[in-house]
Backbone atoms as SQL, in Angstrom:
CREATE TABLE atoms (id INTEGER PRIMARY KEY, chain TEXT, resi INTEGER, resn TEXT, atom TEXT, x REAL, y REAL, z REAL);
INSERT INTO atoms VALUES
  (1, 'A', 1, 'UNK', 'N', 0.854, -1.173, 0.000),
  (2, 'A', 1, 'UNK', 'CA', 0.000, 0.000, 0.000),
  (3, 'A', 1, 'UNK', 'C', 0.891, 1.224, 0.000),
  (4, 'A', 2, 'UNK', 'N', 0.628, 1.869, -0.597),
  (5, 'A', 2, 'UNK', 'CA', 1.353, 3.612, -0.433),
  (6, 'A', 2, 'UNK', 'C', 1.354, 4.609, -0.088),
  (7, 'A', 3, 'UNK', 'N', 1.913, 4.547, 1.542),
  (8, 'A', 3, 'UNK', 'CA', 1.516, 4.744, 2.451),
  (9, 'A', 3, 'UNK', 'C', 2.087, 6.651, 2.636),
  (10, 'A', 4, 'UNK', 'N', 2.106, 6.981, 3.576),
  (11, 'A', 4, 'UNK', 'CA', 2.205, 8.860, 3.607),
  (12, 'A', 4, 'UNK', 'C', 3.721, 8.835, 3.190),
  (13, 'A', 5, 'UNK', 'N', 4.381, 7.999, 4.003),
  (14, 'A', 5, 'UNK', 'CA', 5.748, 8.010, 3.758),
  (15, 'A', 5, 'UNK', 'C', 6.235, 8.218, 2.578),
  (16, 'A', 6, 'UNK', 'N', 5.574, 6.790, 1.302),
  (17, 'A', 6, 'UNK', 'CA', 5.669, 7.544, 0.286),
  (18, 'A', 6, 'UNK', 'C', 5.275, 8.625, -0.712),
  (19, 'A', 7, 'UNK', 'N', 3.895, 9.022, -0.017),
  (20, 'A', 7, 'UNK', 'CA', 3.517, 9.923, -0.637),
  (21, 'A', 7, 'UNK', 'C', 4.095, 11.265, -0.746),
  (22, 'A', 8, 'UNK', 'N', 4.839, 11.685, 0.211),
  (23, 'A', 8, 'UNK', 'CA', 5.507, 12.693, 0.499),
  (24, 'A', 8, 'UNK', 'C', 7.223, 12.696, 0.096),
  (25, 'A', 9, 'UNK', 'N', 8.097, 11.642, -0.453),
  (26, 'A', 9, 'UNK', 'CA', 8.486, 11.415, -1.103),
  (27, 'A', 9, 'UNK', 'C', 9.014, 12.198, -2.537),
  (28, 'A', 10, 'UNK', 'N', 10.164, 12.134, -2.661),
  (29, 'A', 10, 'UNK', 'CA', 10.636, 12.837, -4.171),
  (30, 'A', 10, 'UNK', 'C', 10.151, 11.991, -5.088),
  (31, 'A', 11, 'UNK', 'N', 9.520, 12.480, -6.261),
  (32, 'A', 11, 'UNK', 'CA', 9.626, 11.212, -7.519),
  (33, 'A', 11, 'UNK', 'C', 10.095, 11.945, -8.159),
  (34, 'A', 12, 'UNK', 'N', 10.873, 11.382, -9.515),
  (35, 'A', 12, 'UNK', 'CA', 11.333, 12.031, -10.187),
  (36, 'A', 12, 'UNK', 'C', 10.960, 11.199, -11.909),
  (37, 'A', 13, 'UNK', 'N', 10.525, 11.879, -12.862),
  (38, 'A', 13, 'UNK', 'CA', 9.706, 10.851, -13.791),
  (39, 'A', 13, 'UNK', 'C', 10.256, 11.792, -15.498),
  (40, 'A', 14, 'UNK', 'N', 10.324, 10.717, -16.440),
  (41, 'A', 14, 'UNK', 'CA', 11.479, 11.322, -17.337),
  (42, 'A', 14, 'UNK', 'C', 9.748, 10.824, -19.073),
  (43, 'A', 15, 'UNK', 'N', 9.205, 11.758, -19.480),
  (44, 'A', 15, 'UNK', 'CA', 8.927, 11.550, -20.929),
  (45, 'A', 15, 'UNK', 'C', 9.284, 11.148, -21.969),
  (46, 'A', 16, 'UNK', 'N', 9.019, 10.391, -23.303),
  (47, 'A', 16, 'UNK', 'CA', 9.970, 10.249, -24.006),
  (48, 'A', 16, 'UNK', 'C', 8.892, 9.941, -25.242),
  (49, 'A', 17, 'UNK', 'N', 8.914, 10.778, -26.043),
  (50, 'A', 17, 'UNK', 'CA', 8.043, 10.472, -27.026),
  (51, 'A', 17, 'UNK', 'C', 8.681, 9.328, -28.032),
  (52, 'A', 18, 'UNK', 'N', 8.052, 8.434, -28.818),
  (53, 'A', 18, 'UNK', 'CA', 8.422, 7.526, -29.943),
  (54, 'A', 18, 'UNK', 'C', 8.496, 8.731, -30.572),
  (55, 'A', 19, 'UNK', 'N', 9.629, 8.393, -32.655),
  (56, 'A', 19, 'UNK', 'CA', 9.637, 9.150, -33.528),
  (57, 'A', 19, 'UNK', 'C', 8.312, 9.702, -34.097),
  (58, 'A', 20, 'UNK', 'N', 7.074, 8.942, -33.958),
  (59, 'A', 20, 'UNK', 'CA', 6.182, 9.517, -34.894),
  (60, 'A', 20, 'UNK', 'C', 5.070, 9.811, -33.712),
  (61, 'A', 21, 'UNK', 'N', 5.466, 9.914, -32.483),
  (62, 'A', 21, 'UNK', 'CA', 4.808, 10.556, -31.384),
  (63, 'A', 21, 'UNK', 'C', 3.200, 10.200, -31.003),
  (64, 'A', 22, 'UNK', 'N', 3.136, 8.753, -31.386),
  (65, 'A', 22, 'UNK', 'CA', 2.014, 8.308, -31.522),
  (66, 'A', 22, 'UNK', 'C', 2.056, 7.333, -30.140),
  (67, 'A', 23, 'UNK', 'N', 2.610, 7.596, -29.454),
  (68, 'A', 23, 'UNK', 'CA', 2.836, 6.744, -27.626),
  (69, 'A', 23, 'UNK', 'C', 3.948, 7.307, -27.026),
  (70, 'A', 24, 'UNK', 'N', 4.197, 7.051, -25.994),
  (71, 'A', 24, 'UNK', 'CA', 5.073, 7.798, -25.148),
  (72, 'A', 24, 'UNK', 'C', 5.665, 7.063, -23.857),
  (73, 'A', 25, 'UNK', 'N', 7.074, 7.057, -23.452),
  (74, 'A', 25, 'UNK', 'CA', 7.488, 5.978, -22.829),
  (75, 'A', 25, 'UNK', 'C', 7.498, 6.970, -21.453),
  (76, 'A', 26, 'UNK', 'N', 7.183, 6.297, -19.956),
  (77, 'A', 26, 'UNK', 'CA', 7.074, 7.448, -19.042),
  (78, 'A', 26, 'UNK', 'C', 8.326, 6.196, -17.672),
  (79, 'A', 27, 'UNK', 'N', 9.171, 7.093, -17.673),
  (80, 'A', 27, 'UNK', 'CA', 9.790, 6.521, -16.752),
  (81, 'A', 27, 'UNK', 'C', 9.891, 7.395, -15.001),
  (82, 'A', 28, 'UNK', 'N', 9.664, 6.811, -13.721),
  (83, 'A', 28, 'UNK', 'CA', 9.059, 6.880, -12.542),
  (84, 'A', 28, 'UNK', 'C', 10.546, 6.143, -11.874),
  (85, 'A', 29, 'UNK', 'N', 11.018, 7.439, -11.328),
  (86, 'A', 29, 'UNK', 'CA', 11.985, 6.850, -9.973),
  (87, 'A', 29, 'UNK', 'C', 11.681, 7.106, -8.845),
  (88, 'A', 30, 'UNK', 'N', 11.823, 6.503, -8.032),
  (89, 'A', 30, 'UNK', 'CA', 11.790, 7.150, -6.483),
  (90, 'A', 30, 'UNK', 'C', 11.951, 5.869, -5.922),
  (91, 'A', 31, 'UNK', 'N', 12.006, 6.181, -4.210),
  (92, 'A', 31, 'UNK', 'CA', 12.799, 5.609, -2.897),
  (93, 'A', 31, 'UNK', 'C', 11.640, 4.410, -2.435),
  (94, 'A', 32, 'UNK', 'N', 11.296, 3.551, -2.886),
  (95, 'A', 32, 'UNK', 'CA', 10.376, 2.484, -2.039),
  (96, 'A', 32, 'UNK', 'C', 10.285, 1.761, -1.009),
  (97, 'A', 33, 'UNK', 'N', 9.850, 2.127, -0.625),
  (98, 'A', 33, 'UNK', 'CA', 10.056, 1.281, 0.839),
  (99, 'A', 33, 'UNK', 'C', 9.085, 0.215, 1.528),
  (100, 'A', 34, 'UNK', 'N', 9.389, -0.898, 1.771),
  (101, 'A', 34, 'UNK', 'CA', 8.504, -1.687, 2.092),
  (102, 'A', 34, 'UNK', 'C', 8.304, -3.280, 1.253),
  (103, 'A', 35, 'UNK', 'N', 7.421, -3.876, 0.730),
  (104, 'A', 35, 'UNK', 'CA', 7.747, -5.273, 0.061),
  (105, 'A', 35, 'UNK', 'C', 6.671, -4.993, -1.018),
  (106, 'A', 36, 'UNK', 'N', 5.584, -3.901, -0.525),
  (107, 'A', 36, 'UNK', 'CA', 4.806, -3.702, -1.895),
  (108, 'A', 36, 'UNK', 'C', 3.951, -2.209, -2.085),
  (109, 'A', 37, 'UNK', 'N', 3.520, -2.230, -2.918),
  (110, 'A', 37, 'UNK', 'CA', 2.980, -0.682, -3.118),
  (111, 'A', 37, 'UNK', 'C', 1.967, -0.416, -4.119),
  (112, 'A', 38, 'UNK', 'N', 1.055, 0.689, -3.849),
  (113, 'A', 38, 'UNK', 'CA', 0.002, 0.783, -5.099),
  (114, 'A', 38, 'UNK', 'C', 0.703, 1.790, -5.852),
  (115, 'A', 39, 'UNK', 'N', 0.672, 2.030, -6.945),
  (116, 'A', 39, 'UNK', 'CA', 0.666, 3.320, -8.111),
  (117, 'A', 39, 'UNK', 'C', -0.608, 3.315, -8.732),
  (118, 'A', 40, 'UNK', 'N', -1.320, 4.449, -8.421),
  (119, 'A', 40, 'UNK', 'CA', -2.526, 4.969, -9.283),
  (120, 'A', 40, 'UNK', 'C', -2.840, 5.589, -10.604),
  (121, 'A', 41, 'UNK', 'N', -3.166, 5.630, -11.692),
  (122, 'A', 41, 'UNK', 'CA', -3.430, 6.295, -12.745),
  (123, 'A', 41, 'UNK', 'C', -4.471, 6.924, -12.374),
  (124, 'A', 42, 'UNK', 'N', -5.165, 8.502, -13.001),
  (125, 'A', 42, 'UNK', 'CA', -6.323, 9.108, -12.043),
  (126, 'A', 42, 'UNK', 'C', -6.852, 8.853, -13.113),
  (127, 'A', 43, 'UNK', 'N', -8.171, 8.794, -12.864),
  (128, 'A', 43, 'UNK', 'CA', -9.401, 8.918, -13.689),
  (129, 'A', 43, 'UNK', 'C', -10.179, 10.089, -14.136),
  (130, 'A', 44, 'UNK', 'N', -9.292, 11.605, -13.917),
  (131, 'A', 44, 'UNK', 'CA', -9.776, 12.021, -14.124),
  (132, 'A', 44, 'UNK', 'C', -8.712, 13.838, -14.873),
  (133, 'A', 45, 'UNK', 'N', -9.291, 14.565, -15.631),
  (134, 'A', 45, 'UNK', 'CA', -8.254, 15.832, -15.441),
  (135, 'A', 45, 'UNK', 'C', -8.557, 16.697, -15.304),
  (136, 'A', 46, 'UNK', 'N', -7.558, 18.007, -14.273),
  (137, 'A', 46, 'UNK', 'CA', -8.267, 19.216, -14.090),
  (138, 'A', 46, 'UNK', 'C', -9.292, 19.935, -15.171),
  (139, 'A', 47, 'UNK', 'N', -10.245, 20.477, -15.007),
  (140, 'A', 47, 'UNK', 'CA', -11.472, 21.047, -15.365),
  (141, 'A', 47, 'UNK', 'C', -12.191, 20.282, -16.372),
  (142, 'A', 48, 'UNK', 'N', -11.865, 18.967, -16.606),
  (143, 'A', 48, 'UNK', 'CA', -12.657, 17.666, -17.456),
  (144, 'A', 48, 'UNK', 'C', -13.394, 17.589, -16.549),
  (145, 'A', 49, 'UNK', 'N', -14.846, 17.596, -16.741),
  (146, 'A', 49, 'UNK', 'CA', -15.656, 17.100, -15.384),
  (147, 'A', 49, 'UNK', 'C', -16.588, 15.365, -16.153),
  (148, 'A', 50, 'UNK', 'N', -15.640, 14.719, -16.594),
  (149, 'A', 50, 'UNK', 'CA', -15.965, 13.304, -16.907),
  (150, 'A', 50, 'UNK', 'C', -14.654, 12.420, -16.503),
  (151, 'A', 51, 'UNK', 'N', -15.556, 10.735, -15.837),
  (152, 'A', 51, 'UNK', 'CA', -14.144, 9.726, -15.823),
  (153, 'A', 51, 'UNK', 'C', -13.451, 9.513, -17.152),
  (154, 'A', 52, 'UNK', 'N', -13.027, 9.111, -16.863),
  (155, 'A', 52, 'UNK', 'CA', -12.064, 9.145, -18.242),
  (156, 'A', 52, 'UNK', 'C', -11.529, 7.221, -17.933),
  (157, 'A', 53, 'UNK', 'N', -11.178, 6.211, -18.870),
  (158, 'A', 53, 'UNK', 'CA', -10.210, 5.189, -18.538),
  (159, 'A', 53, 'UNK', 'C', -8.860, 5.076, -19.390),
  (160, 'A', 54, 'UNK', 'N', -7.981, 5.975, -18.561),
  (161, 'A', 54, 'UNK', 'CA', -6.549, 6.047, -19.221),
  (162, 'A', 54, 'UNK', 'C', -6.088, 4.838, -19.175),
  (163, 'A', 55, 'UNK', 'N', -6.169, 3.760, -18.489),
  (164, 'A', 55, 'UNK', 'CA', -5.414, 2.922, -18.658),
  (165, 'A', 55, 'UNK', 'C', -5.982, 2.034, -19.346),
  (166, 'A', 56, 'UNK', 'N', -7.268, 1.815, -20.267),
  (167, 'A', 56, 'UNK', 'CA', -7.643, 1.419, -21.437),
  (168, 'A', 56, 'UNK', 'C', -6.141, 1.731, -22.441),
  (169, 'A', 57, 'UNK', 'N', -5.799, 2.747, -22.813),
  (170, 'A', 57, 'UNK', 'CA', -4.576, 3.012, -23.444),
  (171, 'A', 57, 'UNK', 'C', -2.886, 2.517, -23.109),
  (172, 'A', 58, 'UNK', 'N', -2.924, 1.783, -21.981),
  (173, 'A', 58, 'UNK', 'CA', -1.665, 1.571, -21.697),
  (174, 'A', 58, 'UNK', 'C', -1.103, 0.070, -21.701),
  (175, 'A', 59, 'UNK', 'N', -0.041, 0.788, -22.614),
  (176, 'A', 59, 'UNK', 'CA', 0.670, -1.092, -22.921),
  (177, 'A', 59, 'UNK', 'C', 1.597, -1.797, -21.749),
  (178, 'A', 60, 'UNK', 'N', 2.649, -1.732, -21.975),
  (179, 'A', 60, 'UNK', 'CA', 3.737, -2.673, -21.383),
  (180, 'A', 60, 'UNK', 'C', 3.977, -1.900, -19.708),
  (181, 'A', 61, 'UNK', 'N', 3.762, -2.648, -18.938),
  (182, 'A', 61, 'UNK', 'CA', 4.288, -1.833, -17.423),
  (183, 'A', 61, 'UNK', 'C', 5.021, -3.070, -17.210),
  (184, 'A', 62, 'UNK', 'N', 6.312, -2.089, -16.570),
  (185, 'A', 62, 'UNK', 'CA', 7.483, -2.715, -16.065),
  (186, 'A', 62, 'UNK', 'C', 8.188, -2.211, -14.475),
  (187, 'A', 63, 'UNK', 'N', 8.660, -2.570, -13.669),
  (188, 'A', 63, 'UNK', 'CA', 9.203, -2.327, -12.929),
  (189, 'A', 63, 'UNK', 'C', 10.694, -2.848, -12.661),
  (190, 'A', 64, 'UNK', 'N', 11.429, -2.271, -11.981),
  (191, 'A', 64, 'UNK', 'CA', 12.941, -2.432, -11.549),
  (192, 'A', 64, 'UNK', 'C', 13.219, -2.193, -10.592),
  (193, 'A', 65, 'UNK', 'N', 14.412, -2.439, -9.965),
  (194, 'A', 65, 'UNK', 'CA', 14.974, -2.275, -8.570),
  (195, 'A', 65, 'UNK', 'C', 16.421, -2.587, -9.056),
  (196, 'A', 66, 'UNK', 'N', 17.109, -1.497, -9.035),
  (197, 'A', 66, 'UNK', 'CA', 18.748, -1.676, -8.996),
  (198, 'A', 66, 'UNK', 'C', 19.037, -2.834, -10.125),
  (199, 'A', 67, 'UNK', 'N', 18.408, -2.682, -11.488),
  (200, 'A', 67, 'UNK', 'CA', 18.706, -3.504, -12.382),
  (201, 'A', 67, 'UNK', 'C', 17.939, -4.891, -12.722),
  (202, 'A', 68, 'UNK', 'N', 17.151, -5.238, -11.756),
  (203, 'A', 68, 'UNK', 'CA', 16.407, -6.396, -11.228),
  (204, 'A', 68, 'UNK', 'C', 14.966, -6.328, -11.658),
  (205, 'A', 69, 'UNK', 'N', 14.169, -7.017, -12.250),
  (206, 'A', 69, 'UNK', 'CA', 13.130, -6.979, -12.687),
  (207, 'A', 69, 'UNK', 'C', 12.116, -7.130, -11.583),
  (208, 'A', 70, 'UNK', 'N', 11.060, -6.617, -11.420),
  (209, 'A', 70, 'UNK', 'CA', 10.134, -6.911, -10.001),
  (210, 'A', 70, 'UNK', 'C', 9.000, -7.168, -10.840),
  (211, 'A', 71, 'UNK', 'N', 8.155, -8.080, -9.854),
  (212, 'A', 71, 'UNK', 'CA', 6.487, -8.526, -10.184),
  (213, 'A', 71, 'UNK', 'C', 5.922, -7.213, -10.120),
  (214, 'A', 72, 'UNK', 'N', 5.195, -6.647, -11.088),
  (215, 'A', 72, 'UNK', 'CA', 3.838, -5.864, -11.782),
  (216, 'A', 72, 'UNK', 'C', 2.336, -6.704, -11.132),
  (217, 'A', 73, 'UNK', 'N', 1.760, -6.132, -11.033),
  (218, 'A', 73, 'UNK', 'CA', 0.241, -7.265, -11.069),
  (219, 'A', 73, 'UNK', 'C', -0.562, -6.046, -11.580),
  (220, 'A', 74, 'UNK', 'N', -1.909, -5.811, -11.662),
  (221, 'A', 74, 'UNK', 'CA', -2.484, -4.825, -12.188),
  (222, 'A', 74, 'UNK', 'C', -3.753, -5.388, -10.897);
């Protein structure tokens, strides 16, 4: 769970468009602590007053640790 500790936390997160800018690779660092954790996508954006499902759109999620591949679950 992701808890205050990390919420308050530095992240630091890097964009990267493909050449024909038709997807976009989003890379997420920061300090984890603990054995597991949620990351949220919001459902929603400032002054959109509808849900929205962004993660209908999202392909490959990956995670790491110091080079090391970690379990994803959705």
């Amino acid at each position: 769970m992701l808890g205050a500790t990390l919420a308050s936390a530095e992240i630091s997160y890097r964009v990267a468009p493909m050449a024909d800018r038709s997807k976009v690779t989003i890379t997420l660092e920061f300090d984890a602590r603990g054995k597991s954790f949620d990351l949220q996508l919001p459902s929603w954006s400032p002054g959109l007053y509808a849900l929205e499902n962004y993660w209908n759109t999202m392909g490959a999620v990956s995670a790491s640790s110091k080079g090391v591949a970690l379990e994803v679950t959705h």
